[in-house]
DRENDORO-93079 format. One record per residue: residue number from 1; chain; z, x, y of N, C-alpha, C in turn. Coordinates in steps of 0.05 Angstrom, whole numbers, always signed. Atoms other than C-alpha are relative to their C-alpha. Layout:
<node k="NUM" c="A" n_up="Z" n_east="X" n_north="Y" ca_up="Z" ca_east="X" ca_north="Y" c_up="Z" c_east="X" c_north="Y"/>
...
END
This chain:
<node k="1" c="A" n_up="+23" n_east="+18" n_north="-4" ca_up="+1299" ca_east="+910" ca_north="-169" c_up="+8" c_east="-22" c_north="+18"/>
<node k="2" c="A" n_up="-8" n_east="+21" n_north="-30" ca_up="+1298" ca_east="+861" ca_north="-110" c_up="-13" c_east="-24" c_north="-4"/>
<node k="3" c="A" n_up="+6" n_east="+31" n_north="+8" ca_up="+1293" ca_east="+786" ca_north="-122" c_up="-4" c_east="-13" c_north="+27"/>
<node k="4" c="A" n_up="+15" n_east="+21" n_north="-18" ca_up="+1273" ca_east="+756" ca_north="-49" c_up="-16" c_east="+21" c_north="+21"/>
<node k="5" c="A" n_up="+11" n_east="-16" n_north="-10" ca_up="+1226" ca_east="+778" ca_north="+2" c_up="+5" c_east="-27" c_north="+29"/>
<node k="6" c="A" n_up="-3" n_east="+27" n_north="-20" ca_up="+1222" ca_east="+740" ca_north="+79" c_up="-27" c_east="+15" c_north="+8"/>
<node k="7" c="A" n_up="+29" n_east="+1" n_north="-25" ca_up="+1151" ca_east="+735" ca_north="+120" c_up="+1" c_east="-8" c_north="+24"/>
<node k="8" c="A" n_up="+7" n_east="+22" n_north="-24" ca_up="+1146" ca_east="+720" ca_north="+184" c_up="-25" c_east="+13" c_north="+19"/>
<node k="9" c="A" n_up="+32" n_east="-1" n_north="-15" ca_up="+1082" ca_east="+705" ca_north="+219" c_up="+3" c_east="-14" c_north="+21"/>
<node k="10" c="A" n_up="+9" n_east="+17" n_north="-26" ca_up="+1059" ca_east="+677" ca_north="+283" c_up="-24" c_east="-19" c_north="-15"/>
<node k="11" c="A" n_up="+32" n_east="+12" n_north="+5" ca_up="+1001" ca_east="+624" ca_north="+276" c_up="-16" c_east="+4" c_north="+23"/>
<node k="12" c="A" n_up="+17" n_east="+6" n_north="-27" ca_up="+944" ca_east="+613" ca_north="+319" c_up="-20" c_east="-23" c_north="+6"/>
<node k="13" c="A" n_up="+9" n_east="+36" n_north="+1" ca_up="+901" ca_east="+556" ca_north="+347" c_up="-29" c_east="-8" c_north="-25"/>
<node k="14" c="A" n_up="+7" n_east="+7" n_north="+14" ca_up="+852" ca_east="+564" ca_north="+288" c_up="+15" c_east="-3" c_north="-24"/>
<node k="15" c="A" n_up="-10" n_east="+5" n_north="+25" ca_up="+903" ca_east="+548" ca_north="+238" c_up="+10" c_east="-32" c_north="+6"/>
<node k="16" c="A" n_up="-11" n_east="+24" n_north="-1" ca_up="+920" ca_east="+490" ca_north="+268" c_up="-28" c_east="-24" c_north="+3"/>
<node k="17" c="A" n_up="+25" n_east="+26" n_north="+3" ca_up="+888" ca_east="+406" ca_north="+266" c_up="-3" c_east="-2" c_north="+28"/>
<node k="18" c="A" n_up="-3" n_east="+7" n_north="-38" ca_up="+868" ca_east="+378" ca_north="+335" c_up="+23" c_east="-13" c_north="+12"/>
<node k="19" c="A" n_up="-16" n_east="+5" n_north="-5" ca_up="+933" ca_east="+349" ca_north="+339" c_up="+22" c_east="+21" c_north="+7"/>
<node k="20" c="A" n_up="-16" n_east="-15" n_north="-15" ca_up="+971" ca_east="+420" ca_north="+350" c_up="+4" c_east="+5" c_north="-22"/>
<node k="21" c="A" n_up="-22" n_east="-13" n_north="+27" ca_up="+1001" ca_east="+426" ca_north="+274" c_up="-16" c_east="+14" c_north="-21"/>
<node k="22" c="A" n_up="+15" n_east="-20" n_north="+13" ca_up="+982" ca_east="+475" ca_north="+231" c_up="-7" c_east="-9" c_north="-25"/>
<node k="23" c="A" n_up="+16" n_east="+10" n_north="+27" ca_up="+940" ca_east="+457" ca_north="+171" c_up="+30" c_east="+2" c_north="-21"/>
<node k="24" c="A" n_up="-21" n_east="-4" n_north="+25" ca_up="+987" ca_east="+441" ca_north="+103" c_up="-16" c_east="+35" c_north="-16"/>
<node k="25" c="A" n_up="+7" n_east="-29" n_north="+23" ca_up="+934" ca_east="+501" ca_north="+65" c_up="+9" c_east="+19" c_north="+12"/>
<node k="26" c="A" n_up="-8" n_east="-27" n_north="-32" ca_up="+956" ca_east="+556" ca_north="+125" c_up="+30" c_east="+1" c_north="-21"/>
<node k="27" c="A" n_up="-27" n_east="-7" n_north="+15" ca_up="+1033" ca_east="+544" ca_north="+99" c_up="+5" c_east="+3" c_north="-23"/>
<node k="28" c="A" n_up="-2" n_east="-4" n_north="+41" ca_up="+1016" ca_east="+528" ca_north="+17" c_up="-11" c_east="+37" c_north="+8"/>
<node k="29" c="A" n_up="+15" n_east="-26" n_north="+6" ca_up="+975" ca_east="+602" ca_north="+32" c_up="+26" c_east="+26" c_north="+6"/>
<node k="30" c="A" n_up="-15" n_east="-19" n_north="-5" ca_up="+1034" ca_east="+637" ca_north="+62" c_up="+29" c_east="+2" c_north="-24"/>
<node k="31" c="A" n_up="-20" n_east="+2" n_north="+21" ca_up="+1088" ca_east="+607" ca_north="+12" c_up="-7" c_east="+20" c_north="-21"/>
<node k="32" c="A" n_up="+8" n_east="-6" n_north="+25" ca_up="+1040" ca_east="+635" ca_north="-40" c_up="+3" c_east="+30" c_north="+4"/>
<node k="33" c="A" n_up="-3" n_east="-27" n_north="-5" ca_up="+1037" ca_east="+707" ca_north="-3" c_up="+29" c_east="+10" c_north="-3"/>
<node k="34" c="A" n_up="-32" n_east="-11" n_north="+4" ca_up="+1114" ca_east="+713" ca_north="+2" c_up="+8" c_east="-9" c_north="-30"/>
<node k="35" c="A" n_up="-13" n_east="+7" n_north="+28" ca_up="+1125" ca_east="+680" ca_north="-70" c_up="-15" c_east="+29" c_north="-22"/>
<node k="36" c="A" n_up="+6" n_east="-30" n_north="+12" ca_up="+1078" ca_east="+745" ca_north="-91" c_up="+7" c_east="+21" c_north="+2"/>
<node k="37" c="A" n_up="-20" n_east="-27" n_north="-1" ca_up="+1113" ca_east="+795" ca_north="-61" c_up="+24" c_east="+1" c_north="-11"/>
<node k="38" c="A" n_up="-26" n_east="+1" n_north="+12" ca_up="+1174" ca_east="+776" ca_north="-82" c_up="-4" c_east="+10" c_north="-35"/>
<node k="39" c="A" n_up="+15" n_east="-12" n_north="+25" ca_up="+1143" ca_east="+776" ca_north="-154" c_up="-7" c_east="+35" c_north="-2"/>
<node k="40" c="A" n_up="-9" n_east="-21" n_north="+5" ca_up="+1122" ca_east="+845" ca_north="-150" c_up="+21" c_east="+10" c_north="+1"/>
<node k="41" c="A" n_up="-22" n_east="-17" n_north="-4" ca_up="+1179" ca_east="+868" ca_north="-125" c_up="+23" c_east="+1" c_north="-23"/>
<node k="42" c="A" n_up="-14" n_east="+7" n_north="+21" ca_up="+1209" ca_east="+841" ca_north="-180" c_up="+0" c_east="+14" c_north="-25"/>
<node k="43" c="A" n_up="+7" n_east="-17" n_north="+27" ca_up="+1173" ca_east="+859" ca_north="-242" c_up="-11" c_east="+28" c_north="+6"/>
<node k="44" c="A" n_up="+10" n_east="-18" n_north="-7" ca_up="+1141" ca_east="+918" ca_north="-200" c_up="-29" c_east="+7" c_north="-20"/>
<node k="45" c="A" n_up="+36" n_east="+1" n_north="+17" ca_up="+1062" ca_east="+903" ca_north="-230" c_up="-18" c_east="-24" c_north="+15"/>
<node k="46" c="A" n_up="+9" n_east="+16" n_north="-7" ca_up="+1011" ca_east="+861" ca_north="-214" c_up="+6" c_east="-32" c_north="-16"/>
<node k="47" c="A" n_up="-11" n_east="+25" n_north="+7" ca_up="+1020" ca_east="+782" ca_north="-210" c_up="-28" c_east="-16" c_north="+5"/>
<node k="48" c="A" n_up="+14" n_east="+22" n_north="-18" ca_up="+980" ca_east="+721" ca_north="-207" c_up="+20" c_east="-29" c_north="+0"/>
<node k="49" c="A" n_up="-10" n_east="+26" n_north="-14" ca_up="+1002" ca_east="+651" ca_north="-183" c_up="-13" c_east="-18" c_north="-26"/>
<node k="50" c="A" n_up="+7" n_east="+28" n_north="+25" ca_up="+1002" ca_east="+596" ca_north="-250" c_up="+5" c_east="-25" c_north="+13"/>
<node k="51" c="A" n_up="-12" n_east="+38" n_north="-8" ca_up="+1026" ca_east="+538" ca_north="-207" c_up="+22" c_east="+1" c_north="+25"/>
<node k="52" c="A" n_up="-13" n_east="+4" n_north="-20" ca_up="+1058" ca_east="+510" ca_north="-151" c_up="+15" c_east="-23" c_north="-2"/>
<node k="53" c="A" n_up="-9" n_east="+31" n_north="+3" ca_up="+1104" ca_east="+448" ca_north="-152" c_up="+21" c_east="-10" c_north="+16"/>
<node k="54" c="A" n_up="-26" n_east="+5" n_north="-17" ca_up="+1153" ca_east="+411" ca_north="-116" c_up="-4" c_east="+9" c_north="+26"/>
<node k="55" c="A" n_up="+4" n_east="-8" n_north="-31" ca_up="+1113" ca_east="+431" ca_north="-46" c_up="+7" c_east="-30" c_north="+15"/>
<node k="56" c="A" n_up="+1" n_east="+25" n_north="-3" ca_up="+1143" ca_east="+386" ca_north="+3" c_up="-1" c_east="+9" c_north="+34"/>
<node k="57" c="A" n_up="-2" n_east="-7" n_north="-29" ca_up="+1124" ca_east="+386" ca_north="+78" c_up="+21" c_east="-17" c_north="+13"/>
<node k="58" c="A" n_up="-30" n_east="+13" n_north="-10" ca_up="+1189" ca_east="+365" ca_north="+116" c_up="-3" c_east="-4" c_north="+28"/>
<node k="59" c="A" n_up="+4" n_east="-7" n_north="-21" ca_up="+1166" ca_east="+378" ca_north="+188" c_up="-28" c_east="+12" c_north="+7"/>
<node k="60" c="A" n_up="+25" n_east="-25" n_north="-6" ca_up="+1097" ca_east="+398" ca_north="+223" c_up="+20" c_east="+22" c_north="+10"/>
<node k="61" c="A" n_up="+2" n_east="-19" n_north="-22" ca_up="+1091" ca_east="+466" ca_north="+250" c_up="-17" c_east="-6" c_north="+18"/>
<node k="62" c="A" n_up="+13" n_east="+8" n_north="-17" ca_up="+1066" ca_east="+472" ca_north="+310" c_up="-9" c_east="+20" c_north="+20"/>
<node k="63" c="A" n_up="+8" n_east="-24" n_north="+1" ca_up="+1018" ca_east="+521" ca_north="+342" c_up="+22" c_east="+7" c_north="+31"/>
<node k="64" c="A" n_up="-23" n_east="-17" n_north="-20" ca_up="+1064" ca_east="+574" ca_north="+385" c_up="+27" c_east="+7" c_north="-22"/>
<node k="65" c="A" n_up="-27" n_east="-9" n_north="+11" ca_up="+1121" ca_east="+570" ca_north="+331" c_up="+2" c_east="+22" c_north="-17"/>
<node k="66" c="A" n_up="+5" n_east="-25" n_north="+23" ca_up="+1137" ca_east="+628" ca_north="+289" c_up="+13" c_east="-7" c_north="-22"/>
<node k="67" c="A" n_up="-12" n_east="-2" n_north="+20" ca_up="+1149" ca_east="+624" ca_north="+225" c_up="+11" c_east="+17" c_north="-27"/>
<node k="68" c="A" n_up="-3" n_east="-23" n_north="+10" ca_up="+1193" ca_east="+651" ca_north="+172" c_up="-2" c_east="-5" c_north="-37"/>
<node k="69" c="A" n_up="+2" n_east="+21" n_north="+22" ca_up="+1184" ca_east="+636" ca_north="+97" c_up="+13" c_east="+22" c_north="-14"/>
<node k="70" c="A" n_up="-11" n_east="-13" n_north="+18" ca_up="+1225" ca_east="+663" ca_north="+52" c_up="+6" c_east="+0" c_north="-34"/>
<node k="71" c="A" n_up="+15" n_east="-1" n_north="+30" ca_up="+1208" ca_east="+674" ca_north="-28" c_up="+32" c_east="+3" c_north="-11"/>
<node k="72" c="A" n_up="-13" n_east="-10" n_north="+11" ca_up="+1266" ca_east="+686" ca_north="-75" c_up="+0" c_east="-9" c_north="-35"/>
<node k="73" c="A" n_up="-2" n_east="+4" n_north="+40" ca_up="+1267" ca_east="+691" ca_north="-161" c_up="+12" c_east="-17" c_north="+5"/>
<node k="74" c="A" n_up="-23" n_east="+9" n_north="+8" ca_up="+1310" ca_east="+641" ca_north="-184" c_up="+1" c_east="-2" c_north="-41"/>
<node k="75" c="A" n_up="+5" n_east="+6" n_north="+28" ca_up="+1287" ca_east="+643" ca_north="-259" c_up="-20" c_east="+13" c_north="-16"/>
<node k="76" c="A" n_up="+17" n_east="-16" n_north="+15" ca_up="+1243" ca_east="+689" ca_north="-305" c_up="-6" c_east="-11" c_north="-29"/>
<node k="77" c="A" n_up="+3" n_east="+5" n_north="+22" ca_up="+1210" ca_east="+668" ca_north="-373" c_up="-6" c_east="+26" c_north="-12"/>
<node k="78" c="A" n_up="+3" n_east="-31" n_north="+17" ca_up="+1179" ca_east="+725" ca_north="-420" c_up="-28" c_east="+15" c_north="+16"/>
<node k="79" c="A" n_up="+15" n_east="-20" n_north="-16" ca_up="+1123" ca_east="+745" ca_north="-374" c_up="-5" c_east="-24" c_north="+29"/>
<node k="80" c="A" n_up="+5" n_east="+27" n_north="-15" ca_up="+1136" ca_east="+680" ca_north="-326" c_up="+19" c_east="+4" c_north="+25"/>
<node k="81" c="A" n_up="-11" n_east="-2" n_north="-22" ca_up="+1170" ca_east="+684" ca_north="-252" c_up="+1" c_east="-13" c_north="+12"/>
<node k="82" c="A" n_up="-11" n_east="+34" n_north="-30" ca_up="+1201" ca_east="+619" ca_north="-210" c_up="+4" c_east="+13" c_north="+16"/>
<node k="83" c="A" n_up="-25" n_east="-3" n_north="-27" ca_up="+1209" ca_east="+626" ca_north="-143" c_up="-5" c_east="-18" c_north="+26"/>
<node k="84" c="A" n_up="-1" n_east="+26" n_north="-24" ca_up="+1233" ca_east="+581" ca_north="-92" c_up="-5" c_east="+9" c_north="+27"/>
<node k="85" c="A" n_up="+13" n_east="-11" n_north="-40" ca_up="+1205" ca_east="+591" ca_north="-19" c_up="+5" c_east="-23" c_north="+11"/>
<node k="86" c="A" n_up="-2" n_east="+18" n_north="-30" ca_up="+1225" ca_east="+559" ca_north="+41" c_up="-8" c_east="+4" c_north="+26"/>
<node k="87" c="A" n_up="+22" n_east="-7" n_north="-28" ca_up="+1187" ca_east="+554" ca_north="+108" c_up="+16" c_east="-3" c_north="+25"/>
<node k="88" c="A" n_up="-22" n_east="+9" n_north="-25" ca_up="+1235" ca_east="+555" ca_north="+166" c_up="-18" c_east="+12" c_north="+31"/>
<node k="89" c="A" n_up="+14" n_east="+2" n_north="-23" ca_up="+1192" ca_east="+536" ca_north="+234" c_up="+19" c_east="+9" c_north="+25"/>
<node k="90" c="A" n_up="-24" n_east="-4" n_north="-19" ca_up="+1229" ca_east="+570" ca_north="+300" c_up="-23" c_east="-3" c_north="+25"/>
<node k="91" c="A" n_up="+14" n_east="+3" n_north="-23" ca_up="+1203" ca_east="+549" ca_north="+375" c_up="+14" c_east="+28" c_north="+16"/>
<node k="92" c="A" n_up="-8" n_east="-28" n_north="-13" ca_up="+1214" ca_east="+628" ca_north="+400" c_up="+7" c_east="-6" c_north="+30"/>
<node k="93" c="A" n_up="-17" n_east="+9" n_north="-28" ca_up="+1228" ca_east="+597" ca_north="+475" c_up="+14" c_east="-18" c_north="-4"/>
<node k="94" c="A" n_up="-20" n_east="+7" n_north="+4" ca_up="+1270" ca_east="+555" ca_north="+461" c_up="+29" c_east="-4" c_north="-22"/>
<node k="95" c="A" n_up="-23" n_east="-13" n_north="+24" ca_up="+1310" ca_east="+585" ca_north="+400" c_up="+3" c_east="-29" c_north="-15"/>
<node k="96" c="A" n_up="+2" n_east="+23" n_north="+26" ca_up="+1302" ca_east="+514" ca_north="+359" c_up="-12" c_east="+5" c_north="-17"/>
<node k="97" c="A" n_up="+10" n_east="-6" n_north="+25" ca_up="+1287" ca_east="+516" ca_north="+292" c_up="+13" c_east="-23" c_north="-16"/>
<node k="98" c="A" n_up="-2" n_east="+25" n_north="+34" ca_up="+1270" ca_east="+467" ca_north="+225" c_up="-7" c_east="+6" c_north="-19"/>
<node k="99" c="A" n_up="+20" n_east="-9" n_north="+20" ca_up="+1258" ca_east="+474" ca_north="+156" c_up="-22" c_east="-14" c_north="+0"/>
<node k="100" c="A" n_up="+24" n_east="+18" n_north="+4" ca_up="+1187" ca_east="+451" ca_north="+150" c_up="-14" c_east="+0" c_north="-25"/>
<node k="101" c="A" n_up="+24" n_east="+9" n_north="+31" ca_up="+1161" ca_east="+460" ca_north="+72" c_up="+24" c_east="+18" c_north="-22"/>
<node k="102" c="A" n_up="-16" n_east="-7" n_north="+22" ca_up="+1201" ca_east="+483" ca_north="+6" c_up="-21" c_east="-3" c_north="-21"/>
<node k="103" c="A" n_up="+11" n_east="+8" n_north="+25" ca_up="+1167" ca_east="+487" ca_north="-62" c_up="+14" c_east="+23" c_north="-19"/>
<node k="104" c="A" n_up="-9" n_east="-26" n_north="+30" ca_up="+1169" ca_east="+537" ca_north="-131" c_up="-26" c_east="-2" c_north="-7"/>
<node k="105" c="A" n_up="+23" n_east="-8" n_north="+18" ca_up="+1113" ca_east="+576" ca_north="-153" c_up="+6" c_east="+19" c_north="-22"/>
<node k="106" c="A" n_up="-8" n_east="-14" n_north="+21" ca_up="+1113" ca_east="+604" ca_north="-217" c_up="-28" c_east="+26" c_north="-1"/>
<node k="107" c="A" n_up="+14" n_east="-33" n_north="+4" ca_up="+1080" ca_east="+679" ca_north="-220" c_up="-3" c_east="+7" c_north="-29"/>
<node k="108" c="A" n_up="+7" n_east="-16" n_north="+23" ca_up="+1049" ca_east="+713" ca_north="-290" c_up="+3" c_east="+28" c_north="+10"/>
<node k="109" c="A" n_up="+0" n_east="-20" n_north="-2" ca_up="+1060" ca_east="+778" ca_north="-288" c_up="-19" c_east="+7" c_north="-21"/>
<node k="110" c="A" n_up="+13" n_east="-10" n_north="+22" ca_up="+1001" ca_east="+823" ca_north="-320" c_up="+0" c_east="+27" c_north="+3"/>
<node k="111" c="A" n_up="+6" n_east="-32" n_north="-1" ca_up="+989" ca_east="+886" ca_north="-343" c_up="-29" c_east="+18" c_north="+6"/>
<node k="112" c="A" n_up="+17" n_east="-18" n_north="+1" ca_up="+946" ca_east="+945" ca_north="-345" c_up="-25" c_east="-12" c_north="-5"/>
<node k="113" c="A" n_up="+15" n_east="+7" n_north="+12" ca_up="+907" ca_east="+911" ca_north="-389" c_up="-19" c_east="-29" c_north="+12"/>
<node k="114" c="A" n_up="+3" n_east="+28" n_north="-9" ca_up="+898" ca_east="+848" ca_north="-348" c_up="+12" c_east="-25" c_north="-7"/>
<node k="115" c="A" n_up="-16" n_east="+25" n_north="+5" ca_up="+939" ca_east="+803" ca_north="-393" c_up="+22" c_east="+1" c_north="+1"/>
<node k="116" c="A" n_up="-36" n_east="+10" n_north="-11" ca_up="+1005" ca_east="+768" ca_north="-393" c_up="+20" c_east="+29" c_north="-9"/>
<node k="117" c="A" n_up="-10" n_east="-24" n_north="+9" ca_up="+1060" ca_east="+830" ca_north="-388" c_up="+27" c_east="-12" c_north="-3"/>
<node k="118" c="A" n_up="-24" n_east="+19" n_north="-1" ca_up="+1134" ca_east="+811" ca_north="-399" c_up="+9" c_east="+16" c_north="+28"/>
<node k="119" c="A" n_up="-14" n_east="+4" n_north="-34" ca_up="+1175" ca_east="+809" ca_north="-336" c_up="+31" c_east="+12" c_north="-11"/>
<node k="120" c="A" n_up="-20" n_east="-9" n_north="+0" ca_up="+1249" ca_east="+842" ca_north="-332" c_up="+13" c_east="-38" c_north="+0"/>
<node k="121" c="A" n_up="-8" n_east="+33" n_north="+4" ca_up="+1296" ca_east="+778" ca_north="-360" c_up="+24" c_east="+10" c_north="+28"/>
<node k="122" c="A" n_up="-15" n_east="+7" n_north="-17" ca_up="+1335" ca_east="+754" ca_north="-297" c_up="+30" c_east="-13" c_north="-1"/>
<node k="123" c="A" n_up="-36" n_east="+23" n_north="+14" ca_up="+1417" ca_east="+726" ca_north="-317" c_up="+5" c_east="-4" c_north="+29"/>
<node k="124" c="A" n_up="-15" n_east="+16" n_north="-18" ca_up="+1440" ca_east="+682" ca_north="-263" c_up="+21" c_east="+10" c_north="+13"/>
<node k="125" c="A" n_up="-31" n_east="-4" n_north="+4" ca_up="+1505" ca_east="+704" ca_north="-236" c_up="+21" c_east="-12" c_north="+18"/>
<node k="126" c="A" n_up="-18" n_east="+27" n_north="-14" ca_up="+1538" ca_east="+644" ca_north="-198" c_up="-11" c_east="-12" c_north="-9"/>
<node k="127" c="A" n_up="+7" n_east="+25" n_north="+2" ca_up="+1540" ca_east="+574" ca_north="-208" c_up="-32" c_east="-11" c_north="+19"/>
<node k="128" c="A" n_up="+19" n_east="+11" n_north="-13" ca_up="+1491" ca_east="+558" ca_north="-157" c_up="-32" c_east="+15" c_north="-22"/>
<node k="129" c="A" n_up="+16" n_east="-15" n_north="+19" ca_up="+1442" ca_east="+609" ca_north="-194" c_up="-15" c_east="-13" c_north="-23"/>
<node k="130" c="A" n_up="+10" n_east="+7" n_north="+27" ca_up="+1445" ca_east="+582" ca_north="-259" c_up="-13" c_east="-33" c_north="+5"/>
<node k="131" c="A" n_up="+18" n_east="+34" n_north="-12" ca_up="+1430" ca_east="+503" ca_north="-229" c_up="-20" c_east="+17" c_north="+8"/>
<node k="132" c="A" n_up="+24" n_east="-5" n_north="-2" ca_up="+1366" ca_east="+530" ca_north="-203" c_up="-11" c_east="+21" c_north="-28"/>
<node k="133" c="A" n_up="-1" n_east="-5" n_north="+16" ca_up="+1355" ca_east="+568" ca_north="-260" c_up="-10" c_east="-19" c_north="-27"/>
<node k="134" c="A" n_up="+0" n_east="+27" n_north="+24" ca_up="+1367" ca_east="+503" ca_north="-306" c_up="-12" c_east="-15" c_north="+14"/>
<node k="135" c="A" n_up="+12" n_east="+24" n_north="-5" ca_up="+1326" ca_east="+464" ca_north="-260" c_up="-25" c_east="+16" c_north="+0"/>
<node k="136" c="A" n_up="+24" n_east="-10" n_north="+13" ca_up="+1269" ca_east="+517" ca_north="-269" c_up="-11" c_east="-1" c_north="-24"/>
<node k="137" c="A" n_up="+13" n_east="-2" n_north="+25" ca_up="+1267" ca_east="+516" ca_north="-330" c_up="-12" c_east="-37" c_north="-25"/>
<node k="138" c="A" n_up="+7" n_east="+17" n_north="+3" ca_up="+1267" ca_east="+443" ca_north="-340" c_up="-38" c_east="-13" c_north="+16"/>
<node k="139" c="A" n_up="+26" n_east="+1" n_north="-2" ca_up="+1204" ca_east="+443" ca_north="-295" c_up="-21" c_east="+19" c_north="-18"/>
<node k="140" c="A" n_up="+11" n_east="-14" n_north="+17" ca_up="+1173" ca_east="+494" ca_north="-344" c_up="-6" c_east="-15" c_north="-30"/>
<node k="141" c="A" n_up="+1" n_east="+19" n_north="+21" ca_up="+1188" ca_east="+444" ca_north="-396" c_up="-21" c_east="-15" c_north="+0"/>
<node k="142" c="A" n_up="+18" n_east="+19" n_north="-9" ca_up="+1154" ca_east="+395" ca_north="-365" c_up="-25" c_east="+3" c_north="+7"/>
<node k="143" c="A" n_up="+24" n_east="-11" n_north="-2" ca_up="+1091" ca_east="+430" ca_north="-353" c_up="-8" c_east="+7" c_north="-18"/>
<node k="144" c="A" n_up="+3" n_east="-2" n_north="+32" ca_up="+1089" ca_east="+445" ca_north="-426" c_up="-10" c_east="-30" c_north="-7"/>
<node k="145" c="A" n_up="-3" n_east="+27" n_north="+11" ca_up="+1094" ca_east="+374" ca_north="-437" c_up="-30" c_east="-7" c_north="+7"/>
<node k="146" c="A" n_up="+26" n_east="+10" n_north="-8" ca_up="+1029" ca_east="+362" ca_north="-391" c_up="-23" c_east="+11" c_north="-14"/>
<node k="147" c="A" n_up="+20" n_east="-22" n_north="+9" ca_up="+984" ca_east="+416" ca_north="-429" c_up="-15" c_east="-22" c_north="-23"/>
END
């Protein structure tokens, strides 16, 4: 089972403001497409999107650049799926490139039936792992807390 997936798209000049940069919903929409595939690929079923957090735009894009965003698990609850995406902006003529957005969306996985299904449990297996891991699950906490 495969825990990241990468996207890369071109934009075009309707995704962008009149200033040249591409709308923030254009990149929250693509984070959310690669944070779903990854999800299937994961639990291999259908998913939906419970939340987004920690989106942080770091850099416009800017129309002509391509971008590549890349999804990866870092943390599974009992039918619950973190995953951190990062948006890495590249100017294709001139081979520069920035990160421009990071967040964590958490995925439900459902079943047949339409409701919550459990998810294959995910174990960490480096240090770095388990810190994201332990910092997912502390935001999971904390979203409990808000309910």
């Amino acid at each position: 089972m495969s825990r990241d997936w990468t996207l890369i798209e071109t934009l075009l000049p309707q995704d962008t403001n009149p200033a040249g940069s591409v709308f923030g919903g254009v990149i929250m929409g693509l984070m959310d497409k690669a944070a779903a595939i990854a999800a299937w690929r994961y639990a291999r079923c259908e998913v939906v999107t419970a939340g987004a957090e920690e989106i942080a735009f770091l850099r416009p894009v800017r129309l002509g650049e391509v971008v590549k965003v890349e999804a990866r698990v870092v943390c599974t609850g009992r039918t619950s799926i973190e995953i951190a995406v990062a948006v890495e902006a590249e100017n294709v003529f001139t081979g520069e490139s920035h990160e421009a957005a990071r967040g964590f969306f958490t995925m439900v996985a459902l079943g047949k039936d339409g409701k919550p299904a459990e998810v294959p449990r995910w174990e960490p297996g480096t240090d770095e792992e388990r810190r994201h891991c332990e910092a997912a699950r502390v935001r999971r906490a904390k979203r409990r807390e808000r309910k």
